[in-house]
N, C-alpha and C positions, 0 to 999 in steps of 0.2 A: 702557282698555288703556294698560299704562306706555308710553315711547317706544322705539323701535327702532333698533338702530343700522346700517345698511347698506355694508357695505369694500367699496368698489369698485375692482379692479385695472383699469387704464385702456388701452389699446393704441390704436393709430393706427385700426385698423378693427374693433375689438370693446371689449366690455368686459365683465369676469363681475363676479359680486356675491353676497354673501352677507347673509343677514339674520338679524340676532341679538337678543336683548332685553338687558336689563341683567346678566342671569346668563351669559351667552355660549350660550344654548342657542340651537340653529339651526332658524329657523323658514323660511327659503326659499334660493333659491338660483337662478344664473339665468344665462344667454353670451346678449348680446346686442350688434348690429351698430350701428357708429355714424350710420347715415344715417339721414335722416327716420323711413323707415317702424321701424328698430329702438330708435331714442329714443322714439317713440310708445307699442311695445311695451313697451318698459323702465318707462315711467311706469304703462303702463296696469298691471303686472304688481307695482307696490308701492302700490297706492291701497287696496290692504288692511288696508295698517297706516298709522292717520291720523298720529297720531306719529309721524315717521318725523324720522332726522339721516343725511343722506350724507357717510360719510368718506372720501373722496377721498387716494390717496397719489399725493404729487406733485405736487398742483393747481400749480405751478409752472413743470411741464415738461412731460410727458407728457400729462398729465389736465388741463391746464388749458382744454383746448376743451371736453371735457366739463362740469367744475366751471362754468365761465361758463355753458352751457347750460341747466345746474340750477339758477343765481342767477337768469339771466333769468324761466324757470319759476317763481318764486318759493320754488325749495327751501332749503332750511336744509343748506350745508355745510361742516366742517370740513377742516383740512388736515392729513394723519397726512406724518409727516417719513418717508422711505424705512426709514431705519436703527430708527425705532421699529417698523417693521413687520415687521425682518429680525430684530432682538429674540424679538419675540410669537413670532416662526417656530420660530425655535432652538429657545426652552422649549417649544414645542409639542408634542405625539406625533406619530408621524409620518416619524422619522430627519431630519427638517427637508428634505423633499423639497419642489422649486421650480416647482408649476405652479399656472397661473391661478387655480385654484379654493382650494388653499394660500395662496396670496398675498391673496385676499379674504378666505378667512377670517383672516388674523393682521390685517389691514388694520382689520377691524372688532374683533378682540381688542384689538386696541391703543388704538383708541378707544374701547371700554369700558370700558377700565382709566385712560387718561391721563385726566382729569378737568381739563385746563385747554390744550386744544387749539385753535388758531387760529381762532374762526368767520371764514369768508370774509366779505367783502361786496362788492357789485358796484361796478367803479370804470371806467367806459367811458373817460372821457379818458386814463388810465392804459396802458390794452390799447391805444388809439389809438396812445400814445405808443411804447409796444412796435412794436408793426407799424410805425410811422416810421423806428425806430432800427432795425430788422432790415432795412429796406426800402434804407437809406444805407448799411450795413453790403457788404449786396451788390453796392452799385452801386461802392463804394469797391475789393471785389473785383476786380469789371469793369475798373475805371478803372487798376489797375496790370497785369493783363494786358495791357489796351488800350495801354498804354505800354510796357511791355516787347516786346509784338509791333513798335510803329514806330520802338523804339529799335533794334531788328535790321534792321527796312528801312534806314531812315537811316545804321545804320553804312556798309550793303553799298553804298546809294547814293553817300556822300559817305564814302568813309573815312580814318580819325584825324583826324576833328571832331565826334564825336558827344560830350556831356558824360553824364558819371552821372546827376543831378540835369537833368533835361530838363523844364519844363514846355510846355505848348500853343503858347505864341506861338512859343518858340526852335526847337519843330519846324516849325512855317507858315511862318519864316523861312527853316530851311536848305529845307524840301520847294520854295520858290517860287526860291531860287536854281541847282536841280537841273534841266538842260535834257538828259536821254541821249538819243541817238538809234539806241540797237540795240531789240531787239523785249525785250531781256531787264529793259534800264532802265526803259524805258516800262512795263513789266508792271509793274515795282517800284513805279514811282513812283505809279504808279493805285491799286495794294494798298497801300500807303503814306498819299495822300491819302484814302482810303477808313476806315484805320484814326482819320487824324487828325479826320474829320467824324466818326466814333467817338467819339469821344474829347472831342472839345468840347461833344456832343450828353450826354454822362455828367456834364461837370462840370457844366454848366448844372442841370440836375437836381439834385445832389449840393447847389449851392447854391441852391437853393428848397426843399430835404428841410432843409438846415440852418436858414433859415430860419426853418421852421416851427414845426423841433424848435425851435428856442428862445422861441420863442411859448408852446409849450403849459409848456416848463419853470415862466418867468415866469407862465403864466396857475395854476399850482396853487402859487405861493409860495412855491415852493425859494431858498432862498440859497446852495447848494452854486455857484454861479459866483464866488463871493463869495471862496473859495478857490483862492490862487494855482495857474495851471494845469490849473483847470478850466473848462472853454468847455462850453457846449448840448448837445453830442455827446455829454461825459463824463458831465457832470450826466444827461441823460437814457436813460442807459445803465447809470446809478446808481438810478436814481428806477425804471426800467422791472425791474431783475434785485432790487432788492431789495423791492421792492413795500409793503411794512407791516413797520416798521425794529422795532416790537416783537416780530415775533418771535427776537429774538437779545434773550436775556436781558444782556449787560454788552459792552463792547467786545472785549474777547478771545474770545467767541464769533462778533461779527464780522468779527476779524481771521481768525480760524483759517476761517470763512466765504471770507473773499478771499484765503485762500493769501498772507497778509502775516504768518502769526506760523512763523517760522521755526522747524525739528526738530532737537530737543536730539540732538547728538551726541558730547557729553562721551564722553572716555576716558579713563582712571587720573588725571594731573593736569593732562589737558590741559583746559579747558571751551570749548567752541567748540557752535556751531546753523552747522546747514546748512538748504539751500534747501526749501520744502515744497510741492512739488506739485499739492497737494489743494486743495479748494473750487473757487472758481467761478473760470476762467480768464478766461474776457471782462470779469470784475471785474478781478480782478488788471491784465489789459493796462492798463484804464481809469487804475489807480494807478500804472502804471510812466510812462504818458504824463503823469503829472498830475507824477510824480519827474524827469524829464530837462526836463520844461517849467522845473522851480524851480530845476534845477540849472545849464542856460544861463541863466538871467535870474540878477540880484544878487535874493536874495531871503533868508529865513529858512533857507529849507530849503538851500538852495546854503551858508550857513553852517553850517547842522546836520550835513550831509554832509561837509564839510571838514574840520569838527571828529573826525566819526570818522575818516576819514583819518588827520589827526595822530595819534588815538591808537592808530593801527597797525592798522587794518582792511584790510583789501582792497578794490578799489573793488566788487566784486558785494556783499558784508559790508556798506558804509556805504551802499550803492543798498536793501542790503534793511530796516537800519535805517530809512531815509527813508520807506521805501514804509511800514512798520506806521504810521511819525509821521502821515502821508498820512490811513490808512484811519483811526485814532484821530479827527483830525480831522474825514473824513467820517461817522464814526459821531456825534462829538459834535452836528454841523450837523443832521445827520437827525434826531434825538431833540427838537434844540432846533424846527424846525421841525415836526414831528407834538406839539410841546405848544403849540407855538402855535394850531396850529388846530385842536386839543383846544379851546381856551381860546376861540376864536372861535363854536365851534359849541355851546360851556355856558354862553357869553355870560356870561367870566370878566369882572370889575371888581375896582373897589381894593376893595370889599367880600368878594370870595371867590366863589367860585361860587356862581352860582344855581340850577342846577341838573345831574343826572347825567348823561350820556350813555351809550348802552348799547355804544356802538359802540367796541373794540379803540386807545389810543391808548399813545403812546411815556410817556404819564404815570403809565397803568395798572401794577398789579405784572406782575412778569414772568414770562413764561412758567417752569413747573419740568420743561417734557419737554426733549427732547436737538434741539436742532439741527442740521447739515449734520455740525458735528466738534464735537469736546471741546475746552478751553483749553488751550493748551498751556504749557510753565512756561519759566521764562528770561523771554521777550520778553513778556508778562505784565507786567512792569513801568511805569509811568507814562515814556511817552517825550517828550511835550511840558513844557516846561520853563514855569511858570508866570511869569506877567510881574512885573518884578524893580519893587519898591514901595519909593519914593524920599522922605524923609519932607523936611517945609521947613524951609529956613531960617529961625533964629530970632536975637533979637540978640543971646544969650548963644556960640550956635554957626554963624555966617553962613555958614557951608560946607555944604550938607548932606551929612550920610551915606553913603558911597561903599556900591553896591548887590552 
């Protein structure tokens, strides 16, 4: 029996599924619940077809509890990109009508037509590292609530001395200076003290989650810290959202990814890109923090940004510049590092590899399906400025060559 391909449309507490062969005809089909007993079900209801590949859309986002569950299982699956499977829908019959059982079958069209779609593979320390960065994420949430509620005590205890920028000690100071004696201070100052044991009980946390995260960065070989204005947080919030940097065939696929390649909004002879939206936001933030970091410190980028200044940008215009320079950057670190440990694991020497790996690396050719977006044109361009090559002095010309 040839192999079967199975699109599974994923939801938080179900998921339906369609089973197809290589011509797209439909040989099963199936709504089943994500909890023990309906994952049991689910497997027990495709042991029919020994062949079998799960395409999973989304393994990323939605479907990624699922997909892991299948890896663990020892299943075989790939990952259908959203937008390849809203494709499959459109040209499908149908009026491109949008329900679960639609969605699995384009889910698995899609996969039977792309022929060079992502296989997953299982990466525990990975998902570890996801659930760390989600886990500080929230608590970081917490931790500015938690300070904005005792920046409103504090004013009403002590007012016109409360500062913008408050951290923990400057509140344990003024709270320890505040003695009221009506019923309304004292209440304050209790909800107050209460907020502040809050409050130091989060960062303590926050700085053992940090940490951690930069243990596991360091323990899987990233160099991404190694770039101005990236700290453990960034990097592993890099490493956790983009998970296998192959699948973005060239760097303007990962720009337009992180919502760094700005949208062409030329008119008659004006030529100007405005801001874009799209792709992943929690990346982007990632980049903007990594762009105001280089831009307070004396750094490359704090010149690169200046530089467009001068040449009549706007500061959002030379901030959005900096940030594609950024993600450029972090594209080039992630490739360089997935071919290192490509290189590691084929146990590369000065002789050449010794042997294949079968496993997806940044060395591999690249992907030809669509990823999150399309490239965009303009900022497309080479924005890192290649380092300026200084030749020696010799005794005919003891000066050298201005660069």
């Amino acid at each position: 029996m040839s192999r079967v391909i199975i699109g599974v449309d994923p939801h938080k507490l179900s998921v339906t599924i369609e089973v197809v062969d290589d011509r797209e005809k439909i040989l099963g089909s199936g709504r089943f619940t994500t909890d023990k007993g309906g994952f049991a079900a689910l497997r027990k209801y495709v042991q029919q077809w020994s062949e079998r590949r799960w395409a999973v859309e989304g393994s990323l986002g939605v479907g990624r509890p699922l997909a892991q569950r299948l890896m663990e299982a020892g299943e075989q699956v790939v990952d259908v990109p959203a937008k390849l499977a809203a494709r499959a829908r459109l040209l499908d019959t149908g009026h491109g009508r949008k329900t679960d059982a639609h969605d699995a079958h384009s889910v698995a069209v899609a996969a039977v037509r792309a022929k060079d779609l992502r296989v997953l593979a299982p990466d525990g320390q990975l998902e570890a590292l996801r659930i760390l960065v989600d886990q500080r994420d929230q608590l970081s949430n917490q931790r500015v609530a938690t300070v904005n509620r005792l920046h409103r005590l504090l004013a009403e205890l002590v007012p016109g001395q409360s500062k913008k920028d408050m951290t923990s000690l400057q509140a344990k100071a003024i709270l320890a200076s505040v003695r009221p004696r009506d019923i309304v201070g004292k209440t304050r100052r209790r909800v107050a003290a209460d907020e502040l044991a809050t409050l130091l009980a989060i960062e303590k946390k926050v700085k053992a989650l940090t940490a951690e995260i930069k243990t596991f960065v360091n323990a899987r070989g990233s160099n991404l810290m190694d770039l101005v204005g990236v700290g453990p947080v960034v990097a592993a919030r890099i490493l956790a959202d983009v998970g296998d940097v192959v699948r973005f065939a060239d760097r303007n696929r990962f720009a337009s990814w992180t919502g760094t390649a700005p949208l062409d909004a030329s008119s008659g002879e004006q030529t100007r890109h405005r801001l874009s939206r799209a792709g992943n936001r929690r990346m982007n933030r990632m980049i903007h923090i990594a762009a105001t970091t280089q831009i307070r410190l004396d750094t490359e980028g704090r010149a690169y940004y200046q530089r467009k200044l001068a040449a009549g940008k706007t500061r959002m215009e030379a901030m959005r510049c900096l940030k594609r320079r950024i993600s450029d950057a972090v594209f080039r670190q992630l490739v360089a590092d997935a071919r290192a440990f490509s290189q590691q694991e084929t146990g590369a020497g000065p002789g050449g590899q010794c042997g294949a790996s079968m496993k997806s690396s940044a060395v591999d050719l690249p992907p030809r399906i669509d990823t999150s977006d399309q490239p965009l044109p303009g900022p497309a361009d080479q924005t890192l400025q290649p380092a300026a090559r200084r030749r020696k002095a010799s005794p005919n010309n003891p000066l050298p060559a201005a660069s």
